[in-house]
DRENPABA-456658 format. One record per residue: residue in three letters; y, z, x of N, C-alpha, C in turn; residue number from 1. Coordinates in steps of 0.05 Angstrom, whole numbers. Atoms other than C-alpha are relative to their C-alpha. Layout:
r,nc2,nc3,nc1,cac2,cac3,cac1,cc2,cc3,cc1,k
ALA,Y,Z,X,Y,Z,X,Y,Z,X,NUM
...
***
This chain:
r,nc2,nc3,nc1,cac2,cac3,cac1,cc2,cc3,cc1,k
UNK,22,18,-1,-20,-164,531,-26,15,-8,1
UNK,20,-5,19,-84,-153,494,-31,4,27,2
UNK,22,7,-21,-148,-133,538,-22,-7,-11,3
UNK,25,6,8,-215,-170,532,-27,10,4,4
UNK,27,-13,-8,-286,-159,530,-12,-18,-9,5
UNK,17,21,1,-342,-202,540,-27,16,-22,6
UNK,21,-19,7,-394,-176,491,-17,-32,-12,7
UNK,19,22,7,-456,-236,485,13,-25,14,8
UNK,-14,25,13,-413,-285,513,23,-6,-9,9
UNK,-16,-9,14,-363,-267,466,23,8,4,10
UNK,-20,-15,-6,-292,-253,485,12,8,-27,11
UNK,-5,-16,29,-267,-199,434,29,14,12,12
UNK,-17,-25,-16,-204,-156,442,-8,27,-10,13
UNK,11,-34,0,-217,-84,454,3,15,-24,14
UNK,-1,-18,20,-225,-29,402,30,7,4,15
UNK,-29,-13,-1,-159,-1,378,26,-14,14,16
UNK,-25,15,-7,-113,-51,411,11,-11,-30,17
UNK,-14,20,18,-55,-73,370,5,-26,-3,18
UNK,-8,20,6,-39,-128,334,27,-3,-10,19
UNK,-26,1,1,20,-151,338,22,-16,-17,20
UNK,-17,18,27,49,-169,267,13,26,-10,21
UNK,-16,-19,19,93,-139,216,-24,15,-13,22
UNK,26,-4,19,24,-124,171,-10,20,14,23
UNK,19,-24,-12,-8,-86,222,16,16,15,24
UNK,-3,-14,-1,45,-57,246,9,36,-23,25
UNK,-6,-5,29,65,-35,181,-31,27,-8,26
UNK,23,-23,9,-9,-4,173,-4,23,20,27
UNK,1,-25,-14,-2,37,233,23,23,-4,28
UNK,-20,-10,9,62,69,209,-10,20,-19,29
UNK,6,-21,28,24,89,138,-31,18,24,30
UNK,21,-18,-14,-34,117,184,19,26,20,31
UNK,-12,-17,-16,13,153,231,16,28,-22,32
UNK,-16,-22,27,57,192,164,-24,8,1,33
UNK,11,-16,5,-7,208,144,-22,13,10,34
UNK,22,-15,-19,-42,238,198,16,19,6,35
UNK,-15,-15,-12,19,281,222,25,5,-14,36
UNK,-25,4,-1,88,304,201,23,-7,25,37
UNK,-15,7,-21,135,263,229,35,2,-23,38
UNK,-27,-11,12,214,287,213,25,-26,12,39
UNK,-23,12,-6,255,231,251,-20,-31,3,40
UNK,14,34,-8,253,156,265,-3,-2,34,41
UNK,6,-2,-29,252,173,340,-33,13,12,42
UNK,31,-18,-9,187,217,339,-17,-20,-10,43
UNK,17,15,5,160,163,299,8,-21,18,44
UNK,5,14,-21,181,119,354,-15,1,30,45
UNK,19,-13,-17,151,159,402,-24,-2,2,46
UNK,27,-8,7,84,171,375,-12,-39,-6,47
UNK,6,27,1,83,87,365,-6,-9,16,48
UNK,5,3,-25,95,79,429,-21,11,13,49
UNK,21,-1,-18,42,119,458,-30,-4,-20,50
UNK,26,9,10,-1,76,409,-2,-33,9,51
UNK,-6,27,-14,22,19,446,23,-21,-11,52
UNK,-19,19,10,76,-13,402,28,10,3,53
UNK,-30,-12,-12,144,-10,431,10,-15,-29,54
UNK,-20,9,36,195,-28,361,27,7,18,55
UNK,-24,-8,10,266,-25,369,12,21,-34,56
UNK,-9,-18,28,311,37,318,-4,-25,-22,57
UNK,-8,15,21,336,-25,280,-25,-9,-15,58
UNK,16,14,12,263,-56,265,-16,11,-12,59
UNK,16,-13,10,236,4,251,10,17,-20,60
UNK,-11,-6,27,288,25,201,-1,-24,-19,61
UNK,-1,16,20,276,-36,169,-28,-1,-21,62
UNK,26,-8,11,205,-25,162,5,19,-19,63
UNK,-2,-24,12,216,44,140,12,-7,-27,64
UNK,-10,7,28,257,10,78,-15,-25,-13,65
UNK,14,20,12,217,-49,67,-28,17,-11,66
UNK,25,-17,-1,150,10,70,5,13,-26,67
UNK,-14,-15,24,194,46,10,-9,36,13,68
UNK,-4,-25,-16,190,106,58,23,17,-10,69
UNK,-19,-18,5,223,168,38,0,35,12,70
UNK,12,-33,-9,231,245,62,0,14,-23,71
UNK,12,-21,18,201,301,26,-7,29,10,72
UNK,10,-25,-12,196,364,35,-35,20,7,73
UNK,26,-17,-2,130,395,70,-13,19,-4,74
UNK,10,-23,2,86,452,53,20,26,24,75
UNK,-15,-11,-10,128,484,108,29,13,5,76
UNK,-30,5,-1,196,469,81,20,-23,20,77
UNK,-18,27,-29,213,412,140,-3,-28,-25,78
UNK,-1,23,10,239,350,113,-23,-27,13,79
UNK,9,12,-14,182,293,135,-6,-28,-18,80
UNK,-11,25,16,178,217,119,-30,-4,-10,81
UNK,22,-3,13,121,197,73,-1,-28,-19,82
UNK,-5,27,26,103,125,35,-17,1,-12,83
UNK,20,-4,19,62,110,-20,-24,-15,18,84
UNK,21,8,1,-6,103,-8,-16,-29,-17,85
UNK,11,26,12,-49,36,-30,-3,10,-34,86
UNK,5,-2,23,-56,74,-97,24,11,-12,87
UNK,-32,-5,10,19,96,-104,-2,36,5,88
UNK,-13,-29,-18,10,173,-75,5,-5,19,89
UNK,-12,-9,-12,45,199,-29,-17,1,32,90
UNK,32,-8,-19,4,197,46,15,28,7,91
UNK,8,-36,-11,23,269,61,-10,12,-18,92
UNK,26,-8,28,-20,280,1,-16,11,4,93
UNK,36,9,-12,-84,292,36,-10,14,-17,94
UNK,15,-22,11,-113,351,-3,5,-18,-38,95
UNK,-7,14,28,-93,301,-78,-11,-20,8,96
UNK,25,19,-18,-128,250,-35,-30,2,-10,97
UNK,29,-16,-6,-194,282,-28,-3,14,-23,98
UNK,6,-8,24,-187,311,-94,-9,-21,-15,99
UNK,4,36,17,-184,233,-127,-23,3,20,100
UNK,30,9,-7,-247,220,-83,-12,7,-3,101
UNK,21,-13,20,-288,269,-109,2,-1,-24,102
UNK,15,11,25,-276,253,-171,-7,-22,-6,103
UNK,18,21,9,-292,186,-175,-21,-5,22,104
UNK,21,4,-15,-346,198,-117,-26,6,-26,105
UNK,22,-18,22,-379,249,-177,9,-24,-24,106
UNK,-2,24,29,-352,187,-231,-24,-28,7,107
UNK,5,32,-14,-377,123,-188,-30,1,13,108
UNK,20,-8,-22,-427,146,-138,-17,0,-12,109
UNK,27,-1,15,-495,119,-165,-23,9,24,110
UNK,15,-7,-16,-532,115,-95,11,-14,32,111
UNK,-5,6,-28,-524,102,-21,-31,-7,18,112
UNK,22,-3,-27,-563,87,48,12,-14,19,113
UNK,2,0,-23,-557,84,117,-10,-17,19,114
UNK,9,24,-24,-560,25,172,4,7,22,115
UNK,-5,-8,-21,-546,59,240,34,1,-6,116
UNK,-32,-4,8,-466,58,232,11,-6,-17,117
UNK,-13,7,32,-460,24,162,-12,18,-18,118
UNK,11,-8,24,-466,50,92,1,-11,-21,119
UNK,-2,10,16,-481,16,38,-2,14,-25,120
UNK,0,-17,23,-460,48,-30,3,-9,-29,121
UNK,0,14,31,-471,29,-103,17,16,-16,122
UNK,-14,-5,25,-430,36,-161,-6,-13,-29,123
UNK,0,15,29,-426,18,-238,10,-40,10,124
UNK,-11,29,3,-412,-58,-246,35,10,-3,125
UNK,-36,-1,-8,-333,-67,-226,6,24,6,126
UNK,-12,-35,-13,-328,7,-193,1,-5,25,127
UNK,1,2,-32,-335,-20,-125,26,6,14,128
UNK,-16,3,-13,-269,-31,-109,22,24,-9,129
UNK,-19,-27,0,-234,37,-134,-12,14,9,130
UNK,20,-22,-20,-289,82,-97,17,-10,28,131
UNK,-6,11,-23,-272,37,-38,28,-1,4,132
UNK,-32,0,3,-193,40,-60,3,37,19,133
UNK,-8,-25,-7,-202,114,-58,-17,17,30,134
UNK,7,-9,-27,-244,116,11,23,-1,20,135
UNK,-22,-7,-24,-194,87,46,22,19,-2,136
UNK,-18,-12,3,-134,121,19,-8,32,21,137
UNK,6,-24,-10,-175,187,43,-8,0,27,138
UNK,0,15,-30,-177,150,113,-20,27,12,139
UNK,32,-18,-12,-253,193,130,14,-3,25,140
UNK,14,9,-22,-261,204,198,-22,-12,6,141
UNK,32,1,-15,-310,169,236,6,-45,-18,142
UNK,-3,29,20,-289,102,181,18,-21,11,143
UNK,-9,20,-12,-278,43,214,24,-21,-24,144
UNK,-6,14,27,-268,6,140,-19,-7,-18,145
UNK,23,-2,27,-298,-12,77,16,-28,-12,146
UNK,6,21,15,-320,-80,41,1,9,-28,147
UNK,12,-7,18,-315,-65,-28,-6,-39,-25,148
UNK,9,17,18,-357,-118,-84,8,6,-25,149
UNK,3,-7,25,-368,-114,-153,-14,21,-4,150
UNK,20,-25,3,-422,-55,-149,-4,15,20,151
UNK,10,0,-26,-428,-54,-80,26,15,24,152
UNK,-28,-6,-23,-380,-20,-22,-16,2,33,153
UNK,6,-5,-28,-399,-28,57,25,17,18,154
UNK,-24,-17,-17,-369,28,99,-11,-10,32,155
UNK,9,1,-19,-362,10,168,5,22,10,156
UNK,-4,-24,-12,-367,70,215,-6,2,31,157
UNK,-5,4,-30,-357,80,285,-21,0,19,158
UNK,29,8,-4,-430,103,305,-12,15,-27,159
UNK,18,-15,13,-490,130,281,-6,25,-15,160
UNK,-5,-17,9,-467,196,272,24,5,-7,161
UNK,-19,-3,23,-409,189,239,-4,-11,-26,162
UNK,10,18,23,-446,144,188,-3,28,-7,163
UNK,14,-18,20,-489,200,172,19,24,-4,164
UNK,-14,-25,12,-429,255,170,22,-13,-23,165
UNK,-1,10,23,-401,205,121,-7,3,-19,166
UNK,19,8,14,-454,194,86,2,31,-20,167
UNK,-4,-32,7,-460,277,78,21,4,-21,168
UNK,-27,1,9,-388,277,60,6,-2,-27,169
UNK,-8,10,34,-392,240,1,-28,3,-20,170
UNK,21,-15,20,-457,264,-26,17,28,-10,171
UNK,-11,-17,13,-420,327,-29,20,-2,-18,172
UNK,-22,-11,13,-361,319,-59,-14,-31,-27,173
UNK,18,13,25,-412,274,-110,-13,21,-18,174
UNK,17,-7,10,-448,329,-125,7,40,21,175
UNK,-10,-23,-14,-407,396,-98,-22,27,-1,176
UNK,17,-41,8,-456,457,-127,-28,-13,2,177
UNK,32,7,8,-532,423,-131,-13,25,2,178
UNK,10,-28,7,-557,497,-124,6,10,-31,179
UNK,-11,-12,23,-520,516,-176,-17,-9,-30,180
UNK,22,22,20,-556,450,-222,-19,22,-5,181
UNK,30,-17,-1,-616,478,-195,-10,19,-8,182
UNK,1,-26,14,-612,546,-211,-5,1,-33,183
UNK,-10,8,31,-585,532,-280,-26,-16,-16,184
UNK,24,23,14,-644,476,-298,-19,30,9,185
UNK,14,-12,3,-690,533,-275,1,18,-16,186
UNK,-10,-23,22,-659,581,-320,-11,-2,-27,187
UNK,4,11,29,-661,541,-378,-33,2,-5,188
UNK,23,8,-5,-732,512,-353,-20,26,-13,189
UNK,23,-28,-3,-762,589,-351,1,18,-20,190
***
C-alpha cells in the first residue's frame, strides 16, 4: 500500500514509492542494470525487493525477455545482465553514455537558467528532444526528469543544489577546456 501526504490540501503519494504496473516496473529494472552489476535474476530480485517491489522468478523472467535483456561481459570479466537503453545502448554503458552527452551538450547546448530546482535549457529548433533523449539515458544525479519541446528541455531536479550541480555539469561537458579558448583567443589576439 502506497503512503500519502497531505501537501496544500493535496493528497500526493510519497517520493519514490512504486507504482505498481508492468511500465514502471519495467523502468525500475533498466535503472537498477544500470546503476549496478547485477549477475543473476535472484540478486535482481533482491535488490527489487528492497525497492519495494516483491515479483515472482517467473514474472521477472518474463520481463527480462520482454526488456530484450541479455548478459555481457563486464569490465571485470563477470557475466552481468544489461538492456538497451531508450537510444539502443547498452545501460552498463555509462562512460559511452556521458560521452553521447557531451557531444551533443557541445552540438545542442545554446543556453540555460536556473529556477530554484528546475532548469530550463535551449536548443536549435527540433534538438530538444535528443539533448533531453540523451539526459535521461545519462540518468544525472540529482535529475528528477526532463520535459523535452521543440527548442526547449525542462530538467526537473530534486533541490536547489542539485539544479545548480546540474546545471555545472552540463556547461562543462558543453564547453570542457574554456581556458584553453581563452588562452588561445589571447594568443592569436596578442
Amino acid at each position: 500500500m502506497r503512503e500519502l501526504m497531505v501537501t496544500e490540501g493535496v493528497e500526493m503519494a510519497q517520493a519514490n514509492t512504486p507504482i505498481a504496473t508492468k511500465a514502471a516496473r519495467h523502468g525500475i529494472i533498466t535503472e537498477v542494470l544500470a546503476s549496478q552489476p547485477i549477475s543473476s535474476q535472484e540478486q535482481l530480485r533482491r535488490v527489487l525487493a528492497d525497492r519495494g517491489i516483491e515479483i515472482a522468478q517467473a514474472t521477472l523472467s518474463r520481463d527480462l525477455l520482454e526488456m530484450e535483456a541479455t548478459k555481457v561481459r563486464s569490465e571485470d570479466g563477470s557475466l552481468v545482465y544489461t538492456v538497451p537503453n531508450w537510444d539502443g545502448t547498452p545501460t552498463h554503458q555509462q562512460e559511452g553514455t556521458m560521452t553521447r552527452l557531451a557531444r551533443w551538450c557541445q552540438d545542442l547546448l545554446i543556453s540555460g537558467d536556473a529556477a530554484q530546482n528546475l532548469l530550463v535549457l535551449r536548443t536549435p529548433v527540433g534538438a530538444a528532444n535528443l539533448l533531453g533523449s540523451a539526459i535521461d539515458t545519462a540518468r544525472l544525479d540529482g535529475v528528477v526528469g526532463t520535459i523535452a519541446g521543440d527548442d526547449t528541455i525542462l530538467l526537473i531536479c530534486r533541490d536547489t543544489e542539485a539544479a545548480a550541480a546540474v546545471y555545472r555539469q552540463l556547461l562543462e561537458l558543453a564547453d570542457p577546456a574554456p581556458s584553453q579558448k581563452t588562452t588561445r583567443s589571447k594568443h592569436v589576439a596578442g
